[in-house]
C-alpha atoms as an extended CHARMM CRD file, in Angstrom:
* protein
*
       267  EXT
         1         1  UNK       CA            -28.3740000000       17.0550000000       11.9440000000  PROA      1               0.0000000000
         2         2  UNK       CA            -29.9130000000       13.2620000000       10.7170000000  PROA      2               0.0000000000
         3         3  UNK       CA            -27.6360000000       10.8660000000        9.0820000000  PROA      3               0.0000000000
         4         4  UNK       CA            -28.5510000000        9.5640000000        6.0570000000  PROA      4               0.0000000000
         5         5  UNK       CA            -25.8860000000        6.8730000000        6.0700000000  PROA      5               0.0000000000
         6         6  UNK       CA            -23.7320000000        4.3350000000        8.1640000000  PROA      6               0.0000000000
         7         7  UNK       CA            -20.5350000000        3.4270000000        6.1250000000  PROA      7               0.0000000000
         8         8  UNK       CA            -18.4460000000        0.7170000000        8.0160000000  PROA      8               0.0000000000
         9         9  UNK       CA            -15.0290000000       -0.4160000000        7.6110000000  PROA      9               0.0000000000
        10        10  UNK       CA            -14.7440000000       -4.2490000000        8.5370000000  PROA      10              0.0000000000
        11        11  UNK       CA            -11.5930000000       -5.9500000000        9.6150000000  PROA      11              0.0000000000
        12        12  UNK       CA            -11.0430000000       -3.9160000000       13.2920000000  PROA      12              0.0000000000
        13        13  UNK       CA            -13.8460000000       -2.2180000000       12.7630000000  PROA      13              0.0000000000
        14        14  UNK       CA            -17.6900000000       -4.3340000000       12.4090000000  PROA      14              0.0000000000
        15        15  UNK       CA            -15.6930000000       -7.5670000000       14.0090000000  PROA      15              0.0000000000
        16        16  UNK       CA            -12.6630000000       -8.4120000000       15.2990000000  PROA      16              0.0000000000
        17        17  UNK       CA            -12.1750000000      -11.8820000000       14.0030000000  PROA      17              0.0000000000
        18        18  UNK       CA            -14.0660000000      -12.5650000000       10.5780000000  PROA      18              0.0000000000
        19        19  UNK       CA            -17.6900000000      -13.1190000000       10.3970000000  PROA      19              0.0000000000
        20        20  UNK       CA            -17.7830000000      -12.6250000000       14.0350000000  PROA      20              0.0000000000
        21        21  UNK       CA            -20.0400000000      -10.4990000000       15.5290000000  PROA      21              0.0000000000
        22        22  UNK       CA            -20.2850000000       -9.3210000000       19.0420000000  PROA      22              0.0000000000
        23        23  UNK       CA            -23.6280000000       -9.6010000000       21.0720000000  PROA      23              0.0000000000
        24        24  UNK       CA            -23.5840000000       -5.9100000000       21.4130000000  PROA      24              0.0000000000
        25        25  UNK       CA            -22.8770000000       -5.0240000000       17.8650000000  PROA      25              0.0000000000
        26        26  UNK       CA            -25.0220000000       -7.7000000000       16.1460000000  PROA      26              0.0000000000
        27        27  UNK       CA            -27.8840000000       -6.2840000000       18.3660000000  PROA      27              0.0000000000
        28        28  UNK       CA            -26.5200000000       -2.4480000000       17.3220000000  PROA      28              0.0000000000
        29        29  UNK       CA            -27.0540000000       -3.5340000000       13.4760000000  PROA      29              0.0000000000
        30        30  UNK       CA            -30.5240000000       -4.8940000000       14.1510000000  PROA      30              0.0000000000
        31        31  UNK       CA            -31.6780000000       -1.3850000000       15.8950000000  PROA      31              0.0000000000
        32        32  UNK       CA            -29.9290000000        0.6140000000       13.4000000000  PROA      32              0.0000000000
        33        33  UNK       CA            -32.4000000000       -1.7420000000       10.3330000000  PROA      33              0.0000000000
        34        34  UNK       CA            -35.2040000000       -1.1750000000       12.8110000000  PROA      34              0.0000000000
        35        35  UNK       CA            -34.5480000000        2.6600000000       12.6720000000  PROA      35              0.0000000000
        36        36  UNK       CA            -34.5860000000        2.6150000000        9.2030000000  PROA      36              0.0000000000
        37        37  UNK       CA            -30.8450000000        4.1170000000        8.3390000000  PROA      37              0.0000000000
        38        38  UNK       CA            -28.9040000000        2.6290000000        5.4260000000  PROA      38              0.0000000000
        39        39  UNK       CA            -25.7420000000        0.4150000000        5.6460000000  PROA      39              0.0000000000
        40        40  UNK       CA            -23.4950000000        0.4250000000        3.5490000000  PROA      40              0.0000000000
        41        41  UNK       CA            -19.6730000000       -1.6910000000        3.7400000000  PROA      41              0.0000000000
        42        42  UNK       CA            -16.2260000000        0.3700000000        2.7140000000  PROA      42              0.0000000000
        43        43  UNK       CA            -13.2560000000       -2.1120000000        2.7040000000  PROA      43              0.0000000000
        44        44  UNK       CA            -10.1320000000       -3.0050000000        1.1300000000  PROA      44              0.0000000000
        45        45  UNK       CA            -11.6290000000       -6.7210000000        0.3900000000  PROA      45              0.0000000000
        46        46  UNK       CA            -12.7920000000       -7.7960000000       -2.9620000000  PROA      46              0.0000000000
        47        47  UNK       CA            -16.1780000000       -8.6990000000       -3.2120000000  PROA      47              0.0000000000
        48        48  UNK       CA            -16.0510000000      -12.5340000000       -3.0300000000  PROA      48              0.0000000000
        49        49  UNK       CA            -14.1200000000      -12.4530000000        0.0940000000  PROA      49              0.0000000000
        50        50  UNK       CA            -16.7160000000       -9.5700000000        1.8840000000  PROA      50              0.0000000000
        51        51  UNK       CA            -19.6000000000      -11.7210000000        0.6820000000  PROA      51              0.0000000000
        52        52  UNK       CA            -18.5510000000      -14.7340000000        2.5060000000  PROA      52              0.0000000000
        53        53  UNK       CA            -17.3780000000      -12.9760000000        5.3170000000  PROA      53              0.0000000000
        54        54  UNK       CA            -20.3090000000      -11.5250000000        5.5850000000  PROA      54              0.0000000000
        55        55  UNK       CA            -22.4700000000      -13.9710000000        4.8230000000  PROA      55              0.0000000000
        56        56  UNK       CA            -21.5190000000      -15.8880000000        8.1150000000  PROA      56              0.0000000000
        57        57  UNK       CA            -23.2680000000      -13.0730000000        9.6630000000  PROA      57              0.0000000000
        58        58  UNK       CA            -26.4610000000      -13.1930000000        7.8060000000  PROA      58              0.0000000000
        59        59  UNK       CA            -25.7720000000       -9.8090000000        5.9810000000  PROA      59              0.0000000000
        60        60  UNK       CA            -25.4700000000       -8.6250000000        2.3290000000  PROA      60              0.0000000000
        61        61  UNK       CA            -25.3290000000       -5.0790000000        2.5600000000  PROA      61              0.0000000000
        62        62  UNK       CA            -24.0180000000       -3.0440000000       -0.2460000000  PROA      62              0.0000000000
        63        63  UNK       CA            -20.1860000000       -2.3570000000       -0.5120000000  PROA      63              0.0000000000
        64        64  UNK       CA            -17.5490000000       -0.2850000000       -1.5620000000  PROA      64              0.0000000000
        65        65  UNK       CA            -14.3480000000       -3.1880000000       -2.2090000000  PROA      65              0.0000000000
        66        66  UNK       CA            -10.7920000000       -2.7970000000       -3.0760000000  PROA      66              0.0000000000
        67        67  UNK       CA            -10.4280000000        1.2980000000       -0.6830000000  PROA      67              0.0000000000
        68        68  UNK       CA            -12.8550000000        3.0590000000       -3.4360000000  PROA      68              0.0000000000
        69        69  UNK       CA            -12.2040000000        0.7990000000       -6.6990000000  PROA      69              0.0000000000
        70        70  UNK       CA            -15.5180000000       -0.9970000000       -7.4420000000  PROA      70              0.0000000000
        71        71  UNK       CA            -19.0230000000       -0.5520000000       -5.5730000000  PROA      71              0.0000000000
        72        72  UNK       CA            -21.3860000000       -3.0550000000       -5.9580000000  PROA      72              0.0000000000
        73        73  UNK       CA            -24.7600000000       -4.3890000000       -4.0110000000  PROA      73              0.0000000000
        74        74  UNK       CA            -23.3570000000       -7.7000000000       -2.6130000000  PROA      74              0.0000000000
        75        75  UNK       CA            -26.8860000000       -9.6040000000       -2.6360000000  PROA      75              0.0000000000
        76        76  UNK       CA            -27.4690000000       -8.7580000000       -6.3600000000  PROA      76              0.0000000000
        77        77  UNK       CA            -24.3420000000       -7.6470000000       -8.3770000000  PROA      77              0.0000000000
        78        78  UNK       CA            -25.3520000000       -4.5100000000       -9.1980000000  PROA      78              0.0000000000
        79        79  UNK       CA            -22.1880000000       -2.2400000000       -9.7180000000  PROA      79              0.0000000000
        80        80  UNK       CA            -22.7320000000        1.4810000000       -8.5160000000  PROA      80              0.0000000000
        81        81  UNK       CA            -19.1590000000        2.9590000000       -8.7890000000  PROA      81              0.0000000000
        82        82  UNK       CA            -16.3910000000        1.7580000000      -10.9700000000  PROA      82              0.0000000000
        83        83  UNK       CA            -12.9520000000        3.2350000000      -10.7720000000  PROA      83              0.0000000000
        84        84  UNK       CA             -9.4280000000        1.0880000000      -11.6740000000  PROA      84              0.0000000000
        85        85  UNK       CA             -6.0650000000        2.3720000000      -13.2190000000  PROA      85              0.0000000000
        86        86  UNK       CA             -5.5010000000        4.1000000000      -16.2680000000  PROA      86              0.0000000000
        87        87  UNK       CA             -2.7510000000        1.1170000000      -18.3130000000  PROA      87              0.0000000000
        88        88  UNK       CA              0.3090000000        3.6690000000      -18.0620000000  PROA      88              0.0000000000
        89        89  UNK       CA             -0.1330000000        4.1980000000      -13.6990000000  PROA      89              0.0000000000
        90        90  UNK       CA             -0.8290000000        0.0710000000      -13.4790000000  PROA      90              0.0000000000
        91        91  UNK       CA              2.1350000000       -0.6650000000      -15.8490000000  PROA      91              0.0000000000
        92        92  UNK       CA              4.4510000000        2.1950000000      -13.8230000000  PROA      92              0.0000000000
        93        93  UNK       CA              2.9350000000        0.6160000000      -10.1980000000  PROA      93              0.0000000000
        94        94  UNK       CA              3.6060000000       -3.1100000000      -11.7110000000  PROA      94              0.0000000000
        95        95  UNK       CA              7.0970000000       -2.0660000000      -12.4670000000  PROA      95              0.0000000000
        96        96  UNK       CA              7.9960000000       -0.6510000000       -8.5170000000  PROA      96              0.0000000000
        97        97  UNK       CA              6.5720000000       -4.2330000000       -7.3430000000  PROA      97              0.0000000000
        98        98  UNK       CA              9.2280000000       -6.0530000000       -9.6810000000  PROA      98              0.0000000000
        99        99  UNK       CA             11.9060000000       -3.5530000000       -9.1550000000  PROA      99              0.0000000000
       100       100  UNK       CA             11.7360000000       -4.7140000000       -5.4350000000  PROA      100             0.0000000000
       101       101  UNK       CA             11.9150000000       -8.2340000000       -6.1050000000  PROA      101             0.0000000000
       102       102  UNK       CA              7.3940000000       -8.7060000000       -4.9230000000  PROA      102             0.0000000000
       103       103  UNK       CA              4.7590000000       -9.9350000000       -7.3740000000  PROA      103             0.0000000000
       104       104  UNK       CA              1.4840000000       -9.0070000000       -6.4820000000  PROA      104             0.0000000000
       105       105  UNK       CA             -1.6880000000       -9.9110000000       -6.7170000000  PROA      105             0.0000000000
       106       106  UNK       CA             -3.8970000000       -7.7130000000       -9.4480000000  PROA      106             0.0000000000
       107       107  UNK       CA             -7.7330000000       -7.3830000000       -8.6570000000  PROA      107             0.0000000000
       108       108  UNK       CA            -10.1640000000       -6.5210000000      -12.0210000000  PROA      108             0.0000000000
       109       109  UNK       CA            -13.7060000000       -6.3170000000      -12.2320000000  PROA      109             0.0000000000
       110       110  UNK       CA            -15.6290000000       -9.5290000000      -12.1850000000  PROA      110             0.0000000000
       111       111  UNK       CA            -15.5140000000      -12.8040000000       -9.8890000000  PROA      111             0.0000000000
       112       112  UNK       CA            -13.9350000000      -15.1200000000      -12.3070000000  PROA      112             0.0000000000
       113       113  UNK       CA            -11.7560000000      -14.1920000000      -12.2130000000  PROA      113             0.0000000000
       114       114  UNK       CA            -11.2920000000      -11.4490000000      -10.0170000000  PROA      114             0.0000000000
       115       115  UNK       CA             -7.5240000000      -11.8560000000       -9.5060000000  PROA      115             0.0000000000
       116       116  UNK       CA             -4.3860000000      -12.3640000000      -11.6100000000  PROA      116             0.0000000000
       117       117  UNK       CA             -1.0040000000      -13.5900000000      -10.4000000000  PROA      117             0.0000000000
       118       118  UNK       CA              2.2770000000      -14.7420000000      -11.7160000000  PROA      118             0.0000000000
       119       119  UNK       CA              3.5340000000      -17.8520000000      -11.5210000000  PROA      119             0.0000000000
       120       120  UNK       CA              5.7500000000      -17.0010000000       -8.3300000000  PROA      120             0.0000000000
       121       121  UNK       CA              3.1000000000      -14.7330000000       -6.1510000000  PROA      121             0.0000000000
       122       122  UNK       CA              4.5030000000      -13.3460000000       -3.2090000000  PROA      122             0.0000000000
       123       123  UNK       CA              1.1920000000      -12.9230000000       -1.3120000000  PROA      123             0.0000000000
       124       124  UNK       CA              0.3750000000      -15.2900000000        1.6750000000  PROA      124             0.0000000000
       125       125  UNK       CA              0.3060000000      -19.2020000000        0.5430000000  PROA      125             0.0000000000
       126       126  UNK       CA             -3.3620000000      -19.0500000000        2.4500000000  PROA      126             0.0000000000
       127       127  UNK       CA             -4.2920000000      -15.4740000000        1.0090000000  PROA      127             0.0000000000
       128       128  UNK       CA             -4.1500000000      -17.1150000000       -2.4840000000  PROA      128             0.0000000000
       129       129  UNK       CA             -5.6380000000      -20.2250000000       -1.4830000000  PROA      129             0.0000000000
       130       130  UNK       CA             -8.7090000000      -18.3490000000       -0.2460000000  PROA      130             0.0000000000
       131       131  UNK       CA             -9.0560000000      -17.0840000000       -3.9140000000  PROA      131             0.0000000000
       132       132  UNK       CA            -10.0290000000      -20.6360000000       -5.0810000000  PROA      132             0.0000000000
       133       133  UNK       CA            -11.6070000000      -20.8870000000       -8.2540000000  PROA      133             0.0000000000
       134       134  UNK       CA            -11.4640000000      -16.2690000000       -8.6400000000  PROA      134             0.0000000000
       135       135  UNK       CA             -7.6220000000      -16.6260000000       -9.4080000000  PROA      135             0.0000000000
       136       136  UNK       CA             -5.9140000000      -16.8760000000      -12.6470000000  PROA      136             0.0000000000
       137       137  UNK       CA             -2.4620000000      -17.4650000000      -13.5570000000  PROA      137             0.0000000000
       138       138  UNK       CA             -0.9540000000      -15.2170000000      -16.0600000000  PROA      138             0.0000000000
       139       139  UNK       CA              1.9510000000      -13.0360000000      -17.3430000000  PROA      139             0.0000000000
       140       140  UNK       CA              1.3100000000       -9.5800000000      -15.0320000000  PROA      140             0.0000000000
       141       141  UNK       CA              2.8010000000       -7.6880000000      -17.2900000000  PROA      141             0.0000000000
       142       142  UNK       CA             -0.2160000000       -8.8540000000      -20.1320000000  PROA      142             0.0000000000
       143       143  UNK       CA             -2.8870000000       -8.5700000000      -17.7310000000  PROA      143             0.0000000000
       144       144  UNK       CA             -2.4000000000       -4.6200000000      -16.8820000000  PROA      144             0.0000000000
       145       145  UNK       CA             -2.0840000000       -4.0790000000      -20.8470000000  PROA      145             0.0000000000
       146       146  UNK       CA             -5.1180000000       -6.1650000000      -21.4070000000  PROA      146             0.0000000000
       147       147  UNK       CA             -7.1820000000       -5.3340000000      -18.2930000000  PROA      147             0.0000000000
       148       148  UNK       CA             -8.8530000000       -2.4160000000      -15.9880000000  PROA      148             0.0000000000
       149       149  UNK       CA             -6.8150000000       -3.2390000000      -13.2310000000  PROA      149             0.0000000000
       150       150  UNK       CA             -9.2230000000       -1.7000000000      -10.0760000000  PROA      150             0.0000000000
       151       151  UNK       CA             -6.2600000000       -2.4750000000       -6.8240000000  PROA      151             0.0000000000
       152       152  UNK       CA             -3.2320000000       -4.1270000000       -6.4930000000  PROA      152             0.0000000000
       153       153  UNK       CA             -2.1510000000       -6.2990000000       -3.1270000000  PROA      153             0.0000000000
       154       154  UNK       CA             -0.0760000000       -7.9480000000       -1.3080000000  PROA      154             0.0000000000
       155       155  UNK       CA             -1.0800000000      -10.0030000000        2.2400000000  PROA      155             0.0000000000
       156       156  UNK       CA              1.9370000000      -11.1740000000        4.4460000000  PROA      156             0.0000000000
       157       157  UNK       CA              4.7130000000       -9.0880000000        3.2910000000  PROA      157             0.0000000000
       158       158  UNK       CA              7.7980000000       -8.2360000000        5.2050000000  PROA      158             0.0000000000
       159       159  UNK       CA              7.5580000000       -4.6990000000        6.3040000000  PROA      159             0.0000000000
       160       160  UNK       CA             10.6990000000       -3.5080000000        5.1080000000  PROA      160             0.0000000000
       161       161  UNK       CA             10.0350000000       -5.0770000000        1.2180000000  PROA      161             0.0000000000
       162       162  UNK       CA              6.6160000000       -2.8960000000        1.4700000000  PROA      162             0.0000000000
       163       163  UNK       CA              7.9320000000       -0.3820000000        2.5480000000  PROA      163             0.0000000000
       164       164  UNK       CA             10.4440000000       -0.4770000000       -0.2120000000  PROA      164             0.0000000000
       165       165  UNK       CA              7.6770000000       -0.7630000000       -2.5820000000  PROA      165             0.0000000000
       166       166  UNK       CA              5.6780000000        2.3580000000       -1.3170000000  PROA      166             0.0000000000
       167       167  UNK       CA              8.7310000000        4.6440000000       -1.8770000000  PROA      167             0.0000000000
       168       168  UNK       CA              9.0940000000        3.2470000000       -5.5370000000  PROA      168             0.0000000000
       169       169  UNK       CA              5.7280000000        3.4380000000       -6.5300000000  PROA      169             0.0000000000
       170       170  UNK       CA              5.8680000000        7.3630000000       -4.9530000000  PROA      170             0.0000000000
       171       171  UNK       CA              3.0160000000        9.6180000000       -6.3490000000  PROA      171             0.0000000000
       172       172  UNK       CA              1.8050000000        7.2730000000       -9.0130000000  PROA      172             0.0000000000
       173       173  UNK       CA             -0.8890000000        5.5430000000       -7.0720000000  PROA      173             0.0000000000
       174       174  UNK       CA             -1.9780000000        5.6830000000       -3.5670000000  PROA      174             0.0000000000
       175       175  UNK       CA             -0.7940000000        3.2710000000       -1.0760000000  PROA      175             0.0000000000
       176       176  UNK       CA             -1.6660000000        1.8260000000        1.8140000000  PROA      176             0.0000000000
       177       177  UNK       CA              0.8570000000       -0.2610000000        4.2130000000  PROA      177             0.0000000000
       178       178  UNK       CA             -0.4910000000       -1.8190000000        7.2950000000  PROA      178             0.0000000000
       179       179  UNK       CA             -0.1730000000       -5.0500000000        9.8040000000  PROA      179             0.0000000000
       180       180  UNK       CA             -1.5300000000       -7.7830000000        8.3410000000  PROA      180             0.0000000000
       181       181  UNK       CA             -3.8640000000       -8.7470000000       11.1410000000  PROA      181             0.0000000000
       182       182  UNK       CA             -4.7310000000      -12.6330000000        9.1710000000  PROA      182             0.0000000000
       183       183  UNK       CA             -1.3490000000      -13.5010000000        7.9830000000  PROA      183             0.0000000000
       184       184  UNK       CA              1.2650000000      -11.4380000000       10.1020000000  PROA      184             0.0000000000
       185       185  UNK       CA              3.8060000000       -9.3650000000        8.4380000000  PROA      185             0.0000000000
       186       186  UNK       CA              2.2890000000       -6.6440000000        6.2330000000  PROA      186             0.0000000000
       187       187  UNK       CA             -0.8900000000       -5.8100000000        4.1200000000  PROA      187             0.0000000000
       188       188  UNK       CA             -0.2020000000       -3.7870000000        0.8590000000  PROA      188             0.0000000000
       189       189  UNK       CA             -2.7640000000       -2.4150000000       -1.4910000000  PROA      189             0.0000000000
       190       190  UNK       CA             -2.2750000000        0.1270000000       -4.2100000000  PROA      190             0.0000000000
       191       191  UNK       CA             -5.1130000000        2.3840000000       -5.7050000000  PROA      191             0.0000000000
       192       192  UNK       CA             -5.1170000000        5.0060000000       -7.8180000000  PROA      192             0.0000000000
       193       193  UNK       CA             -3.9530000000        8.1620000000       -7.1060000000  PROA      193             0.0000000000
       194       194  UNK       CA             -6.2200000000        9.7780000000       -5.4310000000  PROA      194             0.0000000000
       195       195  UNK       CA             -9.2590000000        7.1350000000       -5.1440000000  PROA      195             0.0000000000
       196       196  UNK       CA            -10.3970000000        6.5120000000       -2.0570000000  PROA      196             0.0000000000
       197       197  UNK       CA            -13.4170000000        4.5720000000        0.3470000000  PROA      197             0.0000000000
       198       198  UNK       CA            -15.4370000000        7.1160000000       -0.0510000000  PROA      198             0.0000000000
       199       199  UNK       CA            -15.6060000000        8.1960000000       -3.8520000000  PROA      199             0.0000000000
       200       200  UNK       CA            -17.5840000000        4.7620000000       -3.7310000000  PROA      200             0.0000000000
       201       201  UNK       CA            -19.8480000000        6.4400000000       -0.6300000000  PROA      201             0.0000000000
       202       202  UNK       CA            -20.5790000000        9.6140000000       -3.0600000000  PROA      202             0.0000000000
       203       203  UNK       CA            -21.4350000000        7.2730000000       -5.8570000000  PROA      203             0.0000000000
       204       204  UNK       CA            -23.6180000000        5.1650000000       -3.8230000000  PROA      204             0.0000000000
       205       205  UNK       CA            -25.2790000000        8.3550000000       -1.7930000000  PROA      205             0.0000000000
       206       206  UNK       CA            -25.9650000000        9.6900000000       -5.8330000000  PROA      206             0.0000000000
       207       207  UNK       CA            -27.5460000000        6.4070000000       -6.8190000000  PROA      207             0.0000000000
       208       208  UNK       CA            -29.9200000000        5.8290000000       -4.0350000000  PROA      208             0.0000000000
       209       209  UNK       CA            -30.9260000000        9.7840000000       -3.5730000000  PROA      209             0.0000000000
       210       210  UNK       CA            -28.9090000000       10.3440000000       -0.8960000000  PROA      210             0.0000000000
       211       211  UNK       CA            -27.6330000000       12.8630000000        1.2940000000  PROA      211             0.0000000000
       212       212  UNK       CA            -23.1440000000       12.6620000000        0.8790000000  PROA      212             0.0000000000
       213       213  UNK       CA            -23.2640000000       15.4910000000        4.1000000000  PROA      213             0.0000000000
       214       214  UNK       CA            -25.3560000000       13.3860000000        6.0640000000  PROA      214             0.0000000000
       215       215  UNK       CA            -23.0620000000       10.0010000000        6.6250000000  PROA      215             0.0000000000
       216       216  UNK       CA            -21.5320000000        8.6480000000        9.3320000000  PROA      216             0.0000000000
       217       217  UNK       CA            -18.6000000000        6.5330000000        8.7620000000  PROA      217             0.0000000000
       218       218  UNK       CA            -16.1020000000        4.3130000000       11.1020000000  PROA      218             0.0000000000
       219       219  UNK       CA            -13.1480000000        3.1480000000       10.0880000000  PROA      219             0.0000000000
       220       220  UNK       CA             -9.3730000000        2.0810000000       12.2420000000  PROA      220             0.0000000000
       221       221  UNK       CA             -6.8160000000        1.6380000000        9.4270000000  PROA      221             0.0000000000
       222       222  UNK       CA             -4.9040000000        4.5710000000        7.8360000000  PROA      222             0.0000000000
       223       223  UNK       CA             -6.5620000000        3.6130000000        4.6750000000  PROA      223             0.0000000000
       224       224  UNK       CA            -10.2430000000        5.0020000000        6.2710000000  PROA      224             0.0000000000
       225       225  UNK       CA             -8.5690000000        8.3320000000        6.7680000000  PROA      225             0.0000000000
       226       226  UNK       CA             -9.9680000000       10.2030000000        3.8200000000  PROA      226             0.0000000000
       227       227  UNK       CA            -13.7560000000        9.0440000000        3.6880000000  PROA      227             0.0000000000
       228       228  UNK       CA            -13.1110000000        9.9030000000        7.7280000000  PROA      228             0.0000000000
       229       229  UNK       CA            -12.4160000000       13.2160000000        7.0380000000  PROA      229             0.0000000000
       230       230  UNK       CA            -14.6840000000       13.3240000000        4.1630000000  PROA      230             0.0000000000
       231       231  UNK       CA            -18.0190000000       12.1800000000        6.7540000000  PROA      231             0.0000000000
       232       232  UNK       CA            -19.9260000000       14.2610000000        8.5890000000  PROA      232             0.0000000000
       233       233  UNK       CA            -19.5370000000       11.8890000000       11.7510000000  PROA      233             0.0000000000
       234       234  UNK       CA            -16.4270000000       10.3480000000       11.7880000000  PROA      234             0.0000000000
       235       235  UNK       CA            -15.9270000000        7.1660000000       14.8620000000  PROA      235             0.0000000000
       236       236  UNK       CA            -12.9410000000        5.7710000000       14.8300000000  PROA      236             0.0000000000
       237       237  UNK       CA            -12.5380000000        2.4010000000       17.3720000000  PROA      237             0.0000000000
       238       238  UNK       CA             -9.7320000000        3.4650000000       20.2730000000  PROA      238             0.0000000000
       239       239  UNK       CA             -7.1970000000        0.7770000000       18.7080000000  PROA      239             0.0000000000
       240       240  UNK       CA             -7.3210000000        2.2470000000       15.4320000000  PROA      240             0.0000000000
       241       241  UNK       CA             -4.4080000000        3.5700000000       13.5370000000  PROA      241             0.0000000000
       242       242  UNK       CA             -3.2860000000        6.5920000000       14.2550000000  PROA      242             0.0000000000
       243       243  UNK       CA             -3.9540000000        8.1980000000       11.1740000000  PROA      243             0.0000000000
       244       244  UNK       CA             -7.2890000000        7.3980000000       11.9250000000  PROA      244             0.0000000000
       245       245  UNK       CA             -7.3810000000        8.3100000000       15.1650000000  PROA      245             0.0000000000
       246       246  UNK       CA             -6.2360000000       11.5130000000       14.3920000000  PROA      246             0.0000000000
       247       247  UNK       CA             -9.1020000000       12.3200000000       12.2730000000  PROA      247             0.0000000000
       248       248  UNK       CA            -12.1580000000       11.1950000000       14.5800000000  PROA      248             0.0000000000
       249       249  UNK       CA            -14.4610000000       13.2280000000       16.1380000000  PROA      249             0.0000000000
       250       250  UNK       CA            -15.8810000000       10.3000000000       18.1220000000  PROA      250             0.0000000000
       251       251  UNK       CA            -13.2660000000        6.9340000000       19.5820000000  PROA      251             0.0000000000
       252       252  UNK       CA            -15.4850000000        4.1030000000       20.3720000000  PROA      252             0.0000000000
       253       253  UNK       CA            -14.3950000000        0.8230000000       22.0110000000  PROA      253             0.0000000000
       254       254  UNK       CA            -12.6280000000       -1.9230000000       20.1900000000  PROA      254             0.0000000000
       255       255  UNK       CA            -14.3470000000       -4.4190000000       17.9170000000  PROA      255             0.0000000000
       256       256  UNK       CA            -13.9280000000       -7.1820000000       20.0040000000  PROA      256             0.0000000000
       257       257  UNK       CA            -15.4280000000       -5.0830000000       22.4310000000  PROA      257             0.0000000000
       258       258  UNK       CA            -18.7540000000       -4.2560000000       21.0360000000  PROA      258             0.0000000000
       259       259  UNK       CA            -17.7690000000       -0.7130000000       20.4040000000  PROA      259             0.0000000000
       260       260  UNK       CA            -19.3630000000       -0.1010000000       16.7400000000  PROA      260             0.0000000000
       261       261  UNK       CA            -22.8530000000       -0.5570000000       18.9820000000  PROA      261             0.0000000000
       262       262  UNK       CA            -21.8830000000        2.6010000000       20.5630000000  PROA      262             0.0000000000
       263       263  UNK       CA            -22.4850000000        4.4930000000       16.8430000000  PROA      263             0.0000000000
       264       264  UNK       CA            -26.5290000000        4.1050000000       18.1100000000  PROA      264             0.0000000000
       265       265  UNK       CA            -25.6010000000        6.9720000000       20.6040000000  PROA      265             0.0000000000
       266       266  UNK       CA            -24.8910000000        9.2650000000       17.5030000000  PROA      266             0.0000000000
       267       267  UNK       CA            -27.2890000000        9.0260000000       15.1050000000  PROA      267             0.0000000000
């Protein structure tokens, strides 16, 4: 069987440190352009912060942003996939952040601005300084009544508070609670229910006449595991979580060991 598609994950996955590429990988994407095979990006980033991260690399691949909420072609702006929160499961998921004391950030469509906070955010002091001029100060409560709101987050939360948060908001969105690897502490993010990376892939595959059963996709965090289990190849790297880990048919070798390069050896 061909693949149609290589869907990466980035943080742990393409690089190990932002923007970064190894020898072996940066080498892997140019064969892989050569060969004539798609790429296309799945992550929990919004799309300013994957375009600059990114662009340090030279790329501008399309991308799925925010686990599954908006798709869009980085180098153009062209949206492909939309999803986002119906107002009654943002205003319930606002209300578990509150009820545990945590004010979060809320991502909508657009670039400016992309994000919302309060005037107390409890994400990272440098996670909302790398927002710059994308972030807006507002009432949260106004925004998800006035807005689509596509994710919520939270960078550099104590484990225990997120952890909190995950059993409030329960079966009203999907959550995903992981180590932070930028800031320390946690990383929070909140979809909903049942949107994932890789409703973004099948909206991307349907736009560009392509082949959903033919994808290979890598991923290490525990919020890969569905478009994992949803690929026809999934590679997971072998300090991935899990979750993740679990659901592989293929472990590579760490970002920061060139391992994504070893994908090559299964197209």
């Amino acid at each position: 069987m061909g693949i149609d598609l290589v869907v990466t994950d980035l943080d742990g996955t393409l690089w190990d440190t932002e923007g970064a590429l190894h020898p072996r990988t940066e080498a892997a994407l140019d064969t892989l352009a050569e060969r004539g095979v798609p790429l296309l990006v799945a992550t929990g980033r919004r799309a300013g912060a994957a375009r600059r991260a990114l662009g340090k690399v030279g790329l501008a691949p399309p991308a799925v942003l925010l686990n599954g909420s908006l798709g869009i072609h980085l180098a153009t702006g062209d949206r492909f996939h939309l999803g986002g929160f119906e107002t009654d499961a943002a205003q319930r998921v606002l209300a578990a952040f509150e009820a545990n004391g945590v004010d979060p950030c809320l991502y909508v469509e657009g670039e400016a601005p992309a994000v919302f906070v309060s005037d107390t955010p409890s994400t990272h002091p440098e996670h909302l300084a790398s927002f710059g001029d994308s972030v807006r100060t507002a009432s949260l409560a106004d925004v998800v009544a006035a807005e689509r709101i596509l994710a919520f987050g939270v960078l550099g939360i104590e484990r225990d508070v997120g952890e909190a948060v995950v059993a409030s908001v329960g079966d009203v969105a999907t959550t995903h609670l992981d180590v932070d690897r930028h800031y320390g502490g946690g990383w929070l993010s909140v979809a909903p229910r049942g949107d994932s990376k890789w409703d973004g892939v099948v909206a991307f595959c349907g736009r560009h006449g392509l082949d959903a059963s033919r994808v290979l996709a890598i991923g290490d965090g525990a919020n890969d595991v569905r478009m994992l289990m949803s690929a026809a190849v999934a590679v997971a790297p072998s300090d991935a979580h899990p979750d993740a880990l679990g659901v592989a048919d293929h472990v590579v070798a760490p970002a920061a060991d060139g391992g994504w390069a070893e994908l090559l050896d299964l197209l």
